[in-house]
C-alpha positions as MATLAB code, in Angstrom:
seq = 'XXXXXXXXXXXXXXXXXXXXXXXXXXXXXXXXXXXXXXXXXXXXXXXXXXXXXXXXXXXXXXXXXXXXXXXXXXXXXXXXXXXXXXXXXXXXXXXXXXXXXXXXXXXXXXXXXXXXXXXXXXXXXXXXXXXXXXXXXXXXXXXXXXXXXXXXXXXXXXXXXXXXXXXXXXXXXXXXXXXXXXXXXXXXXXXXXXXXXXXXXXXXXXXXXXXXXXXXXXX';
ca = [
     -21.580    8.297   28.878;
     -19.320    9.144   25.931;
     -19.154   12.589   25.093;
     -20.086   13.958   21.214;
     -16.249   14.087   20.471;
     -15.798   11.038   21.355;
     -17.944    9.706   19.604;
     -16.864   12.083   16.475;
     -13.465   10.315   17.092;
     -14.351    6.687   17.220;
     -16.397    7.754   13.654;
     -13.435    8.998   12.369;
     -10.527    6.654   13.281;
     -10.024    4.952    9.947;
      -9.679    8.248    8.180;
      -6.939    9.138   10.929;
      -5.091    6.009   11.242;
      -4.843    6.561    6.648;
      -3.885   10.134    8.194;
      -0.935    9.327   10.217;
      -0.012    6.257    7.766;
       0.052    8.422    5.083;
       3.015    8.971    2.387;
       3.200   12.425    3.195;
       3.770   12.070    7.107;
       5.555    9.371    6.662;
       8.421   10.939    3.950;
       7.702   13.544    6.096;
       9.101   12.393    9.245;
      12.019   10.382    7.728;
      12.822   13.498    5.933;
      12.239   11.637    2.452;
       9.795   14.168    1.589;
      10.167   15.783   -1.659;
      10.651   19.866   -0.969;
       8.216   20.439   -4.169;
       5.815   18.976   -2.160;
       5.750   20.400    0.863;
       6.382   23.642   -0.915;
       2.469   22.637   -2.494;
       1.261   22.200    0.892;
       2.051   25.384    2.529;
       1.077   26.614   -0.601;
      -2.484   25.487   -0.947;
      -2.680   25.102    3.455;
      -1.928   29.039    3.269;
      -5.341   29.241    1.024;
      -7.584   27.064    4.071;
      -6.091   28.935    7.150;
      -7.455   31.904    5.353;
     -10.705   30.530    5.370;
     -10.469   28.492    8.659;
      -9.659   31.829   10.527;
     -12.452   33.983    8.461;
     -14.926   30.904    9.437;
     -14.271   31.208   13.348;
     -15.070   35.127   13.084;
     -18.434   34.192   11.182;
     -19.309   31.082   13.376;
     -18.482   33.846   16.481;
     -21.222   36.062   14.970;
     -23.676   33.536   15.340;
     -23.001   31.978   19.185;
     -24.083   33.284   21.952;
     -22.231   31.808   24.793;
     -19.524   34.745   25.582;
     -16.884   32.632   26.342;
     -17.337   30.421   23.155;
     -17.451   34.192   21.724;
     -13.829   35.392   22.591;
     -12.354   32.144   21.429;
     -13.634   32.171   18.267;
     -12.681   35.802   17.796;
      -9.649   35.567   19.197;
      -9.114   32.574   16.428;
     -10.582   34.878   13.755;
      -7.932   37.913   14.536;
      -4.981   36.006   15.268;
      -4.915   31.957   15.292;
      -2.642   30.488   16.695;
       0.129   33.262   15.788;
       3.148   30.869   16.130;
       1.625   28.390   13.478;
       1.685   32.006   11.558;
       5.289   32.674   12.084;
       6.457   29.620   11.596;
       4.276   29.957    8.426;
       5.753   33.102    7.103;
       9.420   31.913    8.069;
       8.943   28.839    5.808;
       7.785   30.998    3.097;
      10.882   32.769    3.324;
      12.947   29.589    3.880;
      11.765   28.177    0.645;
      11.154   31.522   -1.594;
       7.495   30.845   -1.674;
       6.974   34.670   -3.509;
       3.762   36.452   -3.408;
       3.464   36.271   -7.482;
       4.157   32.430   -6.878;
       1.114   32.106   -4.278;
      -1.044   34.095   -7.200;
      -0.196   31.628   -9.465;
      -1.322   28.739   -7.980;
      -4.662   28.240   -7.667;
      -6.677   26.319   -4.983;
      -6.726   22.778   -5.841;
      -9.620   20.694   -5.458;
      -9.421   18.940   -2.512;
      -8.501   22.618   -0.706;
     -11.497   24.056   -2.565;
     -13.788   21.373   -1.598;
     -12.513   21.057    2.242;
     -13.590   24.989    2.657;
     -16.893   24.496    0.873;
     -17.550   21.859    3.203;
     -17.096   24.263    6.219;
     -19.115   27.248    5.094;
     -21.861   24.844    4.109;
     -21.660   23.495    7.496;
     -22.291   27.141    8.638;
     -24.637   28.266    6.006;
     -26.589   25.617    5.355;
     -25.984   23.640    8.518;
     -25.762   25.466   11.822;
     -22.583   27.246   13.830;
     -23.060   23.555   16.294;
     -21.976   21.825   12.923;
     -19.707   24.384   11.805;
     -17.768   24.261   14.954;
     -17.835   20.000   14.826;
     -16.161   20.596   10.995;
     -13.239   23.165   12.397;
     -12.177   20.447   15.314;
     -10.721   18.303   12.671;
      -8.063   20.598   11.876;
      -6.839   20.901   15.819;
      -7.302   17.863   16.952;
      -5.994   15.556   14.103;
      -2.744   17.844   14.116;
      -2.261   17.963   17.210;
      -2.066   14.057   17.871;
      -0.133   13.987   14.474;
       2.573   16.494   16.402;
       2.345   14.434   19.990;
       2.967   10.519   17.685;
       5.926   12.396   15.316;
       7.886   14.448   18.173;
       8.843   11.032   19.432;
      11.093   10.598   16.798;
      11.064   14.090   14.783;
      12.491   14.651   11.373;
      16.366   14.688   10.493;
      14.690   17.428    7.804;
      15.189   21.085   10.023;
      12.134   22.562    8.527;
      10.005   19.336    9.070;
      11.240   19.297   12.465;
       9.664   22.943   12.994;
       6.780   22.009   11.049;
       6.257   18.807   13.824;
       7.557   21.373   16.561;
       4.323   23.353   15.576;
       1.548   21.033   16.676;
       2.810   19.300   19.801;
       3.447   22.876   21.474;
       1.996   23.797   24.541;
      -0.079   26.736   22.862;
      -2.040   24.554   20.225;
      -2.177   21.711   22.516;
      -4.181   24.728   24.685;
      -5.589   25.739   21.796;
      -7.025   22.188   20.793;
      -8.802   20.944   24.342;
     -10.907   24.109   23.931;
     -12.171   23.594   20.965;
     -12.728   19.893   21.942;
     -14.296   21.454   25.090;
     -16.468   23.906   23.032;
     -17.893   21.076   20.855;
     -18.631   19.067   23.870;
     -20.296   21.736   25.315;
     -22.799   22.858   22.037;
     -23.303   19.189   21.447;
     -24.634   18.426   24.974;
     -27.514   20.664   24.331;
     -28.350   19.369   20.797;
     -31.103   17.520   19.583;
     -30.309   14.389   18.741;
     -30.657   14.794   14.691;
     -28.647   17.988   15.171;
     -25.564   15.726   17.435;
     -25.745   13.378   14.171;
     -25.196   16.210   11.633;
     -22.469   17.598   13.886;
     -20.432   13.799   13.743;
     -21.085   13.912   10.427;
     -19.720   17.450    9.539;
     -16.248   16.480   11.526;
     -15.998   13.089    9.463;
     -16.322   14.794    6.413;
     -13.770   17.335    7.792;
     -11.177   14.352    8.486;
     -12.001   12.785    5.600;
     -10.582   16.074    3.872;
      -7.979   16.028    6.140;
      -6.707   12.697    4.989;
      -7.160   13.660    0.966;
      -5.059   17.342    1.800;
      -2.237   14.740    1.995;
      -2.265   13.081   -0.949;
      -3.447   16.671   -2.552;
       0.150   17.982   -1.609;
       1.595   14.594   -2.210;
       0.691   14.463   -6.020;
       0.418   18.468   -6.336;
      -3.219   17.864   -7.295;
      -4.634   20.132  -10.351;
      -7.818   20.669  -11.601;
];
């Protein structure tokens, strides 16, 4: 019988395939890729992994399983800390400044992609909450396993890919695939629907952070 992520995945294909077909990945890993956009992506990404870490605290607060527990935490206090430092060197690399960061506000894909997830918790449940962070793992790391094959003549877009395929998020990922196999196995069935449903909505906000970044979307 097919487990709930795979059947979040088979939902979400067509948003994944537009994913990894996308301008951005593509210019990406060619190195075509304007600068002054991926200088917009870190820019506005920096913005979600703020709330994507602060959600995996609050979704922890609300789970009981223990084990479930300590991984959320341990996302909460420090996730995935080489996807930080590689972070923080490309801020450096590219003179992303802290008055720069203030000056760019969160554009609207960004803004709507963490609504989504809080609502998820809020209004929805932390099973549905947990089905809309998955997106973010999973979809990256399979982006970092297809581009390694070839990588990026670009050095930073070749640390960028380097990010995802490692051993750590690749770790990092099959939990959280794990964890939302596990909390949808003892869901109701209207409650396993809402959970599919949160993670296509998250991949469909995956796909649209893209082309956000890609035409440095404004309000």
């Amino acid at each position: 019988m097919p487990t709930i992520t795979d059947q979040m995945k088979q939902k979400a294909e067509p948003l994944w395939q537009a994913s990894f077909n996308h301008p951005f990945i593509k210019e990406l890993s060619t190195g075509q890729l304007p600068m002054e956009e991926f200088r917009y992506y870190l820019k506005q990404d920096r913005y979600y992994l703020q709330n994507f870490s602060t959600l995996h605290g609050k979704i922890a607060d609300q789970i009981k399983d223990p084990s479930i527990k300590k991984f959320l935490y341990a996302g909460a206090t420090g996730l995935n800390d080489s996807e930080k430092d590689v972070r923080t060197e490309f801020f450096q690399q590219l003179a992303i400044t802290p008055a720069e960061i203030r000056q760019t506000p969160m554009a609207p894909n960004a803004y709507n992609y963490v609504s989504h997830m809080y609502h998820e918790l809020y209004v929805g449940s932390p099973r549905r909450a947990c089905a809309a962070l998955l997106p973010c793992y999973w979809l990256y790391n399979d982006l970092g396993k297809q581009l390694i094959k070839n990588g990026s003549p670009m050095k930073i877009y070749q640390e960028f890919i380097e990010t995802y395929d490692s051993p750590e998020f690749t770790d990092a990922t099959n939990t959280m695939i794990s964890i939302v196999d596990q909390l949808g196995e003892k869901a109701e069935p209207a409650e396993r629907q809402a959970m599919v449903t949160a993670f296509v909505r998250s991949s469909y906000y995956e796909l649209h952070f893209w082309g956000m970044a890609y035409t440095e979307q404004k309000w």
